[in-house]
mmJSON file of the N, C-alpha and C atoms, coordinates in Angstrom:
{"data_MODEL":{"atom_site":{
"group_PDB":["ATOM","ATOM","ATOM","ATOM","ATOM","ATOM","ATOM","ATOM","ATOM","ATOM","ATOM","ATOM","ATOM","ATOM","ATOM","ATOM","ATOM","ATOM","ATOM","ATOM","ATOM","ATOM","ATOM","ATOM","ATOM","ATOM","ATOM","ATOM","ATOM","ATOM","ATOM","ATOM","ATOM","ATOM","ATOM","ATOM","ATOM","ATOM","ATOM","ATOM","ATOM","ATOM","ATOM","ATOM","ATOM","ATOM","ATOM","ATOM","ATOM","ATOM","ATOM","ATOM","ATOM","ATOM","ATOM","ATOM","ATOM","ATOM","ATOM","ATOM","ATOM","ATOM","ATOM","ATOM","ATOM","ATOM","ATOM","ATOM","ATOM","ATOM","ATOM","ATOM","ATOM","ATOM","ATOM","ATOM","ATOM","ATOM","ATOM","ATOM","ATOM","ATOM","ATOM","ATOM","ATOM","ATOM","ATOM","ATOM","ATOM","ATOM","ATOM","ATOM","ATOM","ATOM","ATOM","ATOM","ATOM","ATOM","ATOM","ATOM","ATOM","ATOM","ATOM","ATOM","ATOM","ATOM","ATOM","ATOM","ATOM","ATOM","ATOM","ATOM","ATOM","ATOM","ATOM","ATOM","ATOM","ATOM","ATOM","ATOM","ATOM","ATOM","ATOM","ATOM","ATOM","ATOM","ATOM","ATOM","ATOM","ATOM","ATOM","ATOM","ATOM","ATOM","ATOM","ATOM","ATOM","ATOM","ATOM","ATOM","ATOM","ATOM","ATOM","ATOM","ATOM","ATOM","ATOM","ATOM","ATOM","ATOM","ATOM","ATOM","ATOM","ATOM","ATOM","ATOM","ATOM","ATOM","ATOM","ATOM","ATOM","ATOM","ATOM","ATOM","ATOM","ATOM","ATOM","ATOM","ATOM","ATOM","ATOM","ATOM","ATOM","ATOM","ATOM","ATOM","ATOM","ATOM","ATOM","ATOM","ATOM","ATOM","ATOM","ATOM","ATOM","ATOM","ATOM","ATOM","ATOM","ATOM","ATOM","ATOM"],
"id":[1,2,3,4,5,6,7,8,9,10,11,12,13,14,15,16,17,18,19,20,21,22,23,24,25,26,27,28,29,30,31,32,33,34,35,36,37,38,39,40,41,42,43,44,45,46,47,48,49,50,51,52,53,54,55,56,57,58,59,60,61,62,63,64,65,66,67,68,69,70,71,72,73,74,75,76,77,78,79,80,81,82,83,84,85,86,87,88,89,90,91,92,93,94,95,96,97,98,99,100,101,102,103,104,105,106,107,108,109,110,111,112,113,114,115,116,117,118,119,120,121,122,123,124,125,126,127,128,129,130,131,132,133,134,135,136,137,138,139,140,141,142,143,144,145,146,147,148,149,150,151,152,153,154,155,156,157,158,159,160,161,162,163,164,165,166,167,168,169,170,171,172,173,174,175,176,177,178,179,180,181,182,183,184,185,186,187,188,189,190,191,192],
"type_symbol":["N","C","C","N","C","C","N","C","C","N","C","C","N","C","C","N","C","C","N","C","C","N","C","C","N","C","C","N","C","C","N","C","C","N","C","C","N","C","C","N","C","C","N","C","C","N","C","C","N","C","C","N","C","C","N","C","C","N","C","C","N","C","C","N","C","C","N","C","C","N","C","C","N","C","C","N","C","C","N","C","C","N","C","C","N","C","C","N","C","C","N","C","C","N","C","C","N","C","C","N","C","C","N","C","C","N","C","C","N","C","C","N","C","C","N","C","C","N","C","C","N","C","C","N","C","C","N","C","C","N","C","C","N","C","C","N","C","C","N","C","C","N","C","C","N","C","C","N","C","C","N","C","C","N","C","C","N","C","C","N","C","C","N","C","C","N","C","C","N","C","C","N","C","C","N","C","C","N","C","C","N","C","C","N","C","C","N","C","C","N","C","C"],
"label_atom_id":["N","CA","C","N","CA","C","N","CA","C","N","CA","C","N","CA","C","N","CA","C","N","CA","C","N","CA","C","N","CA","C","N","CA","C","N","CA","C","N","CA","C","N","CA","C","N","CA","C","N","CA","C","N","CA","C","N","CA","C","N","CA","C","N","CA","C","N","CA","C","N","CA","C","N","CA","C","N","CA","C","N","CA","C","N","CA","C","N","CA","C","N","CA","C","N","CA","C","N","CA","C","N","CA","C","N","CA","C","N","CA","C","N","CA","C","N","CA","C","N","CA","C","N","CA","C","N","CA","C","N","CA","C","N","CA","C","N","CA","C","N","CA","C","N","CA","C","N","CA","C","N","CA","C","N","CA","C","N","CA","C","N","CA","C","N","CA","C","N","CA","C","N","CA","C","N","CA","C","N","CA","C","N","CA","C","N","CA","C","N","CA","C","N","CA","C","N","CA","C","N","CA","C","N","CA","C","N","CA","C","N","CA","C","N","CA","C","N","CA","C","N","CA","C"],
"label_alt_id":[null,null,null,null,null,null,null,null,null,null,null,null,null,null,null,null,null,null,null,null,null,null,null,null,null,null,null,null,null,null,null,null,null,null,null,null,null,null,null,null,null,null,null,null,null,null,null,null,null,null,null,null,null,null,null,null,null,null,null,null,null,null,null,null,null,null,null,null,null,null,null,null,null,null,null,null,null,null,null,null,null,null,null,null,null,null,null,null,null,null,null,null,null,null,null,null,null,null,null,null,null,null,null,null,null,null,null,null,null,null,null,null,null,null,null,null,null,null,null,null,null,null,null,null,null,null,null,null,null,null,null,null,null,null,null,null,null,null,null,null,null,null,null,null,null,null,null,null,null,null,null,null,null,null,null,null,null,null,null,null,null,null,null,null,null,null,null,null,null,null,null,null,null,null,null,null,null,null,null,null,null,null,null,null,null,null,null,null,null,null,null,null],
"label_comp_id":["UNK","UNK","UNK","UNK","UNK","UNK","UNK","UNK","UNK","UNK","UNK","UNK","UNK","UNK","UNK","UNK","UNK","UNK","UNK","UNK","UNK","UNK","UNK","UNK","UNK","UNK","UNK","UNK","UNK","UNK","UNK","UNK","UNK","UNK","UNK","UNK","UNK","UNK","UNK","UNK","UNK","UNK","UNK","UNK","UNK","UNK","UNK","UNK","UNK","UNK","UNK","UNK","UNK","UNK","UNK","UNK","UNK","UNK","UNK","UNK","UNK","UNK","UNK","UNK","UNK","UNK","UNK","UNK","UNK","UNK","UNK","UNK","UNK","UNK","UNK","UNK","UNK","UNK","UNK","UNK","UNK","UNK","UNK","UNK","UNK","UNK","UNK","UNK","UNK","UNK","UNK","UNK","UNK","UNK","UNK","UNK","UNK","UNK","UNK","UNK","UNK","UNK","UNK","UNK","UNK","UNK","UNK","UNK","UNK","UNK","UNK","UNK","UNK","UNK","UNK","UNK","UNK","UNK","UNK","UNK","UNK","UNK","UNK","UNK","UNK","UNK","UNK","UNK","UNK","UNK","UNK","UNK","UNK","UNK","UNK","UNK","UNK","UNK","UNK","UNK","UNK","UNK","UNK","UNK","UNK","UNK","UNK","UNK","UNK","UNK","UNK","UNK","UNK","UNK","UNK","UNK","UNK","UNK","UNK","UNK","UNK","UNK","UNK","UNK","UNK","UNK","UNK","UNK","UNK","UNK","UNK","UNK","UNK","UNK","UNK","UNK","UNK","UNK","UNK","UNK","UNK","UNK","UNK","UNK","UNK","UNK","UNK","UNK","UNK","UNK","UNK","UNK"],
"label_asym_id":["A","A","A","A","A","A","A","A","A","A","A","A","A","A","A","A","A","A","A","A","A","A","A","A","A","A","A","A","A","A","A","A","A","A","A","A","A","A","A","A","A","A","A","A","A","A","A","A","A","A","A","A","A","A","A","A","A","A","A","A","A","A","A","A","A","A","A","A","A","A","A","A","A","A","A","A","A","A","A","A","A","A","A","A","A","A","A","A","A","A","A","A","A","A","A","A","A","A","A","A","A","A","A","A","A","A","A","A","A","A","A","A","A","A","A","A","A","A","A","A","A","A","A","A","A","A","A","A","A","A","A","A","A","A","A","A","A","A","A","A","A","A","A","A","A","A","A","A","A","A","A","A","A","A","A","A","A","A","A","A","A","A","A","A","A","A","A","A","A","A","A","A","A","A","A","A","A","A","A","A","A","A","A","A","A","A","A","A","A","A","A","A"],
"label_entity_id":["1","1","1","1","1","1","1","1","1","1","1","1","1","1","1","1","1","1","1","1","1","1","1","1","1","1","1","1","1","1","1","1","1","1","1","1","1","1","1","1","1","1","1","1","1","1","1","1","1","1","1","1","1","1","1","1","1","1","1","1","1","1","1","1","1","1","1","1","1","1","1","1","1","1","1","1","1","1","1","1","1","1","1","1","1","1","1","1","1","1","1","1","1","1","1","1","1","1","1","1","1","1","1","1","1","1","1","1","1","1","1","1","1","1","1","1","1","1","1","1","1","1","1","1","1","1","1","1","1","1","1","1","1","1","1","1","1","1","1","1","1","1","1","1","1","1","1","1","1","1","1","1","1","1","1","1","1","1","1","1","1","1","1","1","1","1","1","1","1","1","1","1","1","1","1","1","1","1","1","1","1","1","1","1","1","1","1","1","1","1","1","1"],
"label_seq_id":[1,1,1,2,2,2,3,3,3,4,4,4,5,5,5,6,6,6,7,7,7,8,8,8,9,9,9,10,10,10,11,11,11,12,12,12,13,13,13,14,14,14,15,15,15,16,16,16,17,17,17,18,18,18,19,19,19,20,20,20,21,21,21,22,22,22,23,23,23,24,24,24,25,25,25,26,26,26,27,27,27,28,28,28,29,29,29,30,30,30,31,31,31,32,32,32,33,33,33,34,34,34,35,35,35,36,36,36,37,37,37,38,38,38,39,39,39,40,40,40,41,41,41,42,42,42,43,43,43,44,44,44,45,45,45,46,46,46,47,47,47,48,48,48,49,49,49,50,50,50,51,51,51,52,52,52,53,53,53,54,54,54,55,55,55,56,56,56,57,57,57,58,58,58,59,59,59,60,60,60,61,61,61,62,62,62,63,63,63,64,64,64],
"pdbx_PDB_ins_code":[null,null,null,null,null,null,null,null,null,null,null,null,null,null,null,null,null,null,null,null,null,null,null,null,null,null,null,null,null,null,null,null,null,null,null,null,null,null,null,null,null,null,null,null,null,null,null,null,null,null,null,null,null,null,null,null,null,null,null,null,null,null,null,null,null,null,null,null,null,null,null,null,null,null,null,null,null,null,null,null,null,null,null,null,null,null,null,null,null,null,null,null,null,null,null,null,null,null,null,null,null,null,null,null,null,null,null,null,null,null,null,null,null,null,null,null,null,null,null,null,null,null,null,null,null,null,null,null,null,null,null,null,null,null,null,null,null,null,null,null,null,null,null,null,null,null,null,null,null,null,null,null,null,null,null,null,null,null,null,null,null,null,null,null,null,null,null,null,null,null,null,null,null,null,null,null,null,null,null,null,null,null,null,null,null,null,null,null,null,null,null,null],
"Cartn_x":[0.852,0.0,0.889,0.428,1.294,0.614,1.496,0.247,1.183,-0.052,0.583,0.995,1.751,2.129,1.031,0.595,-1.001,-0.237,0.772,1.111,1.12,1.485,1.24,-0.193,-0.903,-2.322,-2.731,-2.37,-2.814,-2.116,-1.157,-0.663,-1.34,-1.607,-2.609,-3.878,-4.436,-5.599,-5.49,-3.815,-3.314,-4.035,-4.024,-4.013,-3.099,-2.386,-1.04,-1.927,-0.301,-1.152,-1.623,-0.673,-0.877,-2.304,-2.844,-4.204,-5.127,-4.849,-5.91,-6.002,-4.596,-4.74,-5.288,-5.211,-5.853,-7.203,-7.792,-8.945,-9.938,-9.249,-9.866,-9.827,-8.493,-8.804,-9.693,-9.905,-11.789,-12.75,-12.876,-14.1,-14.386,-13.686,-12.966,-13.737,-13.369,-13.455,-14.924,-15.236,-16.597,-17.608,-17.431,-18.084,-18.02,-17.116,-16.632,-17.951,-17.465,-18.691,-20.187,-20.789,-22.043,-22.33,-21.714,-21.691,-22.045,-21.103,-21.41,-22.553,-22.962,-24.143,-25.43,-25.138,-26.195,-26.847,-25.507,-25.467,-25.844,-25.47,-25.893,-27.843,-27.96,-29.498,-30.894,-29.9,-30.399,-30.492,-29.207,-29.882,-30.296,-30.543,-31.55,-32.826,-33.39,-34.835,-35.11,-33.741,-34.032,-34.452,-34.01,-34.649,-35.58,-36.065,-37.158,-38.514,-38.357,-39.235,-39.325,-38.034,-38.301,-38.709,-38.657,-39.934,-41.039,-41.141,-42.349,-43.151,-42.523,-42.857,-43.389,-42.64,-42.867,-43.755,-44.183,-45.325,-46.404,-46.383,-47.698,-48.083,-46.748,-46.889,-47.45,-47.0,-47.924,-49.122,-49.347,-50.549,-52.156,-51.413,-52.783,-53.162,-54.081,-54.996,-54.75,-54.091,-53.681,-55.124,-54.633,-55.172,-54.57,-55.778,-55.383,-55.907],
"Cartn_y":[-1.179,0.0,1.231,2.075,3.231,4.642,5.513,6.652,7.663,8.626,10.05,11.165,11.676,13.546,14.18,14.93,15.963,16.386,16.985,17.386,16.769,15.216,14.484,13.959,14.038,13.895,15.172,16.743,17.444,17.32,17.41,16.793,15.82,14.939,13.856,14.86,15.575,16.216,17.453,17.946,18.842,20.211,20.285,21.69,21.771,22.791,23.351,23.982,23.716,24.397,25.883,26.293,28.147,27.824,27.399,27.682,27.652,26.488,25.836,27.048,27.441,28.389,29.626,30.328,31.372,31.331,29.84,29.534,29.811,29.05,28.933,30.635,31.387,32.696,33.064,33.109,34.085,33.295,32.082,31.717,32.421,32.269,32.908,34.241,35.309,36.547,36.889,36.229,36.218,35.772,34.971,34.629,35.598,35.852,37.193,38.37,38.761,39.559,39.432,38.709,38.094,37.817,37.66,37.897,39.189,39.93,41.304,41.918,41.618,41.942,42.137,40.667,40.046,40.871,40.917,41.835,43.208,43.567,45.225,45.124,43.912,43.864,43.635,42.939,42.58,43.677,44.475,45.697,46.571,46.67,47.638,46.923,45.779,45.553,45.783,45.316,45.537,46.681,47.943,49.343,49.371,48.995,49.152,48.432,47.579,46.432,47.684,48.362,49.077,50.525,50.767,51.895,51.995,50.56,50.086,49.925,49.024,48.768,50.113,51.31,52.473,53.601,53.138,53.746,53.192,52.095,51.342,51.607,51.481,51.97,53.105,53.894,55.334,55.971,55.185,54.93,54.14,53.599,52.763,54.158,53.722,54.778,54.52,55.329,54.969,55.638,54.144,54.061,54.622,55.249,55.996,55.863],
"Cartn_z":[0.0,0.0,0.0,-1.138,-1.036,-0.51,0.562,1.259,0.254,0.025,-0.839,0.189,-0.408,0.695,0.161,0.237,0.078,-1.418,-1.578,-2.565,-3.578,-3.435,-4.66,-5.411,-4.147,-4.013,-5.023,-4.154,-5.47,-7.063,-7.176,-8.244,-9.023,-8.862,-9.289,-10.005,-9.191,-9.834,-10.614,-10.821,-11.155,-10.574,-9.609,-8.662,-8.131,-7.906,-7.24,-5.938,-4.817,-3.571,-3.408,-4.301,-4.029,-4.806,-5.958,-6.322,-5.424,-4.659,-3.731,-2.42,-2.315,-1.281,-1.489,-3.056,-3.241,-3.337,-3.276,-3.908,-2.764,-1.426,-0.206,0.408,0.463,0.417,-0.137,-1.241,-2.085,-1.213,-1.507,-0.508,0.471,1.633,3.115,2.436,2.246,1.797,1.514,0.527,0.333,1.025,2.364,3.007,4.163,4.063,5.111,4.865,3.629,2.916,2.95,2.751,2.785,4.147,4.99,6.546,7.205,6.495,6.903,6.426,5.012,4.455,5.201,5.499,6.654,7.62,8.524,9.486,9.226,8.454,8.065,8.072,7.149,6.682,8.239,9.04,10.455,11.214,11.602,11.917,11.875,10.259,9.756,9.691,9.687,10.191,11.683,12.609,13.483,14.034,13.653,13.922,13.149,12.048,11.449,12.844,13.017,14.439,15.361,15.677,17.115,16.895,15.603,15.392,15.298,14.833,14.715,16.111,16.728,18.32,19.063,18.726,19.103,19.064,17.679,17.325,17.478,17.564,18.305,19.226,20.414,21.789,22.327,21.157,21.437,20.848,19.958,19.697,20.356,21.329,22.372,23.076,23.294,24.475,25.661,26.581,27.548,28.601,29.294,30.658,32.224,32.426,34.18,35.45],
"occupancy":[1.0,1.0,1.0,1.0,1.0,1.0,1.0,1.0,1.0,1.0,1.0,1.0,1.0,1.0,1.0,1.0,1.0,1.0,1.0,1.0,1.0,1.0,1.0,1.0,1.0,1.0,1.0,1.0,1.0,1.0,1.0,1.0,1.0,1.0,1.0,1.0,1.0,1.0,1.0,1.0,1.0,1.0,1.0,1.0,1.0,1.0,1.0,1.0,1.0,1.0,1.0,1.0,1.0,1.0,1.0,1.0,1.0,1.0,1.0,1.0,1.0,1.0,1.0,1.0,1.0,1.0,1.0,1.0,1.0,1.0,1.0,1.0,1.0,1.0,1.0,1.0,1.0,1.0,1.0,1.0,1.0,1.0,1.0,1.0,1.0,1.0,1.0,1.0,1.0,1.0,1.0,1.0,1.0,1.0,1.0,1.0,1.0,1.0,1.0,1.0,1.0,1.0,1.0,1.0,1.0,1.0,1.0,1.0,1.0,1.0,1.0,1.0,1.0,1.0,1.0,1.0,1.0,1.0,1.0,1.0,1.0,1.0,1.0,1.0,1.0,1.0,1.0,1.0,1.0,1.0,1.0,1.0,1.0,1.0,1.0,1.0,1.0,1.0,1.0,1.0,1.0,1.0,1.0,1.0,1.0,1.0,1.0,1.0,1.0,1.0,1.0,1.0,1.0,1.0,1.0,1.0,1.0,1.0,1.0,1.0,1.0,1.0,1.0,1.0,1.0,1.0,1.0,1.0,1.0,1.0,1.0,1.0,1.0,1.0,1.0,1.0,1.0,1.0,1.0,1.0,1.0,1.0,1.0,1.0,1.0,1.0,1.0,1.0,1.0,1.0,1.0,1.0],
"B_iso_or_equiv":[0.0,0.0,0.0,0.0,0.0,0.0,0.0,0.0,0.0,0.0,0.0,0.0,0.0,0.0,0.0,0.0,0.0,0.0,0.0,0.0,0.0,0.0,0.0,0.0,0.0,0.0,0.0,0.0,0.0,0.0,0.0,0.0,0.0,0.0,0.0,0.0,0.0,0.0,0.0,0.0,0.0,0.0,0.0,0.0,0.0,0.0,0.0,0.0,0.0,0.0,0.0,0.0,0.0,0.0,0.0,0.0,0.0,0.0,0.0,0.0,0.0,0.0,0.0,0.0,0.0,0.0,0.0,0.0,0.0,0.0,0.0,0.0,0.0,0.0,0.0,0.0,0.0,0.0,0.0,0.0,0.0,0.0,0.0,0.0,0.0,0.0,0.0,0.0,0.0,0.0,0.0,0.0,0.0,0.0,0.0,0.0,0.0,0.0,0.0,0.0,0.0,0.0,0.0,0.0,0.0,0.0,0.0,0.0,0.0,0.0,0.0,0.0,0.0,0.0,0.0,0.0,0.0,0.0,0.0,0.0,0.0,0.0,0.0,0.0,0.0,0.0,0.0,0.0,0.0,0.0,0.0,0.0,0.0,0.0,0.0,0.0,0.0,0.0,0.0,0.0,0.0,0.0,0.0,0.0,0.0,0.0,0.0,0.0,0.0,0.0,0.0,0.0,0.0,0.0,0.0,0.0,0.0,0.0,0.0,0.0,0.0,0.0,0.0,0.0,0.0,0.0,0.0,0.0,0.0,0.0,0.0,0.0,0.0,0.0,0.0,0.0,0.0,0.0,0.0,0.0,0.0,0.0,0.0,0.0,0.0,0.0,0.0,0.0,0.0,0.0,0.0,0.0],
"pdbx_formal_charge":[null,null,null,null,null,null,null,null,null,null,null,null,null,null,null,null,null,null,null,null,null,null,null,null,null,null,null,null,null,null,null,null,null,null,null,null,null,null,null,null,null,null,null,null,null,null,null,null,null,null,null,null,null,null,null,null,null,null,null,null,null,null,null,null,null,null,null,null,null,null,null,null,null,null,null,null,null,null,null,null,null,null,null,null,null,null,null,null,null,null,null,null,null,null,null,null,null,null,null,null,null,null,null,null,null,null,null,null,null,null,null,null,null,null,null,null,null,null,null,null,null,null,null,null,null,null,null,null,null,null,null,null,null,null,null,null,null,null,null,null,null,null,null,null,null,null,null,null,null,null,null,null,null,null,null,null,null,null,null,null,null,null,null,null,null,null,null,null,null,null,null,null,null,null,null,null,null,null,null,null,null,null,null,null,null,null,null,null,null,null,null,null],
"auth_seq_id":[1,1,1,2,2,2,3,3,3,4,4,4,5,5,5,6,6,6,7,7,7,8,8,8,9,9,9,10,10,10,11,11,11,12,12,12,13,13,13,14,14,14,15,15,15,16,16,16,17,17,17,18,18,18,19,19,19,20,20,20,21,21,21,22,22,22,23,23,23,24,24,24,25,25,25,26,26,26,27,27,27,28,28,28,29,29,29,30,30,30,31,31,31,32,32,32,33,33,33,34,34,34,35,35,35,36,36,36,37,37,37,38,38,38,39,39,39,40,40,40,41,41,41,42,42,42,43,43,43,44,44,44,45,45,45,46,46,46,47,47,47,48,48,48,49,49,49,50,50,50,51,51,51,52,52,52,53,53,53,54,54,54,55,55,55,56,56,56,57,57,57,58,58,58,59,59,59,60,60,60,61,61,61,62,62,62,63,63,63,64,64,64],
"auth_comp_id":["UNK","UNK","UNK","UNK","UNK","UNK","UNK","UNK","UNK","UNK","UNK","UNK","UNK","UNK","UNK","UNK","UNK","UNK","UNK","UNK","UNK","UNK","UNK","UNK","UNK","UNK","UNK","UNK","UNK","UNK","UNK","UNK","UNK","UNK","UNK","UNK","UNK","UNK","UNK","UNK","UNK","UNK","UNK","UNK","UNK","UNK","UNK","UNK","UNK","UNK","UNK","UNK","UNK","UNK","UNK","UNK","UNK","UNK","UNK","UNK","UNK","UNK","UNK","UNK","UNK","UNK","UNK","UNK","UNK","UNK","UNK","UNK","UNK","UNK","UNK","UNK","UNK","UNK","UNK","UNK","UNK","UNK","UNK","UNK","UNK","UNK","UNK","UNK","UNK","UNK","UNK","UNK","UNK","UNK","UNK","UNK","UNK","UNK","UNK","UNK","UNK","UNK","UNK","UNK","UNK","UNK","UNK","UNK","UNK","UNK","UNK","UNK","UNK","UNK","UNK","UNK","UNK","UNK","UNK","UNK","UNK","UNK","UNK","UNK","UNK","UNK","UNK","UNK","UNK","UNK","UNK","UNK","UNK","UNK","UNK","UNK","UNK","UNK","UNK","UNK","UNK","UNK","UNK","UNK","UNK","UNK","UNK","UNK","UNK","UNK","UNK","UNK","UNK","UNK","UNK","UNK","UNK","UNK","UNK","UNK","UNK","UNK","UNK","UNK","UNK","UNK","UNK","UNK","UNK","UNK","UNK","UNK","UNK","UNK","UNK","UNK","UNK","UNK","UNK","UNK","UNK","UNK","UNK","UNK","UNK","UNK","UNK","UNK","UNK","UNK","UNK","UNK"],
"auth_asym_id":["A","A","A","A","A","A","A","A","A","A","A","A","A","A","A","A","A","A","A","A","A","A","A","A","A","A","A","A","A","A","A","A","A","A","A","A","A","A","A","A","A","A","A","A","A","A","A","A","A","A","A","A","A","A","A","A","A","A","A","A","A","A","A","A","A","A","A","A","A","A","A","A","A","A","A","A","A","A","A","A","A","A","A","A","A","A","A","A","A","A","A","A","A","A","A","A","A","A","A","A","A","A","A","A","A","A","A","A","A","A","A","A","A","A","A","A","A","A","A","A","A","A","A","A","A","A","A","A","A","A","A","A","A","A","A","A","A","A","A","A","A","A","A","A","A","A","A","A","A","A","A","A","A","A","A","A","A","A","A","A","A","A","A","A","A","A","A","A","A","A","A","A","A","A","A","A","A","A","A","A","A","A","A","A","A","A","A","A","A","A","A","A"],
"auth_atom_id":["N","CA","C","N","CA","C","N","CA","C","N","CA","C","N","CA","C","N","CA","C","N","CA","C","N","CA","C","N","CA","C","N","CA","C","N","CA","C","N","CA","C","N","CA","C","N","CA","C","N","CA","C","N","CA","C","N","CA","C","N","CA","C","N","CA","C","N","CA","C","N","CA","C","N","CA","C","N","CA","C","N","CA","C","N","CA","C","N","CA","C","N","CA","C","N","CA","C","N","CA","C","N","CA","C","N","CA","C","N","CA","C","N","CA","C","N","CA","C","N","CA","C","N","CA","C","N","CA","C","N","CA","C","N","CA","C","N","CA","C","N","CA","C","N","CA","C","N","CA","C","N","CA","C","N","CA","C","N","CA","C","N","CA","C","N","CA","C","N","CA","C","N","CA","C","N","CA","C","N","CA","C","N","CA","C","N","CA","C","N","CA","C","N","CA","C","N","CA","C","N","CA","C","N","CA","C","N","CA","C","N","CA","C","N","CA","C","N","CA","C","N","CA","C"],
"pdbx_PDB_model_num":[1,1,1,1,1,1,1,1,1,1,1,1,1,1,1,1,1,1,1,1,1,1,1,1,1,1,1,1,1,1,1,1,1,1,1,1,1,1,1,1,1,1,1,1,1,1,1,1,1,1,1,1,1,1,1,1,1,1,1,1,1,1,1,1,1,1,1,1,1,1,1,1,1,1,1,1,1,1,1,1,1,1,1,1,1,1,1,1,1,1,1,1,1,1,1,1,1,1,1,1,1,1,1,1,1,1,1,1,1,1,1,1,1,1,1,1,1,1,1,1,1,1,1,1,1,1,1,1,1,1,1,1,1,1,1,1,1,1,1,1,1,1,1,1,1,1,1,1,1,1,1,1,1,1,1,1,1,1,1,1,1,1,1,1,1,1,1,1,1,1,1,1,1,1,1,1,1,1,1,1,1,1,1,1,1,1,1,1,1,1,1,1]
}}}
């Protein structure tokens, strides 16, 4: 039984490591991105909810 070094392994499929490494960097990056997106989009509903909440609130007829 013969075991491969990773390198020969990529070799075999002809990917070099720097590809693989730049490859997994963009991923990384872009997920980075779309993360933040996220986040941006969350707390802008979220103040959208607590204005909302707010104007409701002051809108009931209050009781005395």
């Amino acid at each position: 039984m013969h075991t491969y070094h990773p390198d020969q392994v990529l070799a075999l499929h002809h990917v070099h490591r720097a590809e693989l490494q730049r490859a997994v960097a963009a991923s990384r990056e872009e997920a980075v991105r779309r993360d933040r997106a996220r986040a941006v989009r969350l707390a802008a509903r979220a103040e959208r909810l607590a204005v909302r909440a707010a104007r409701r609130a002051l809108a009931r007829p209050r009781t005395a």
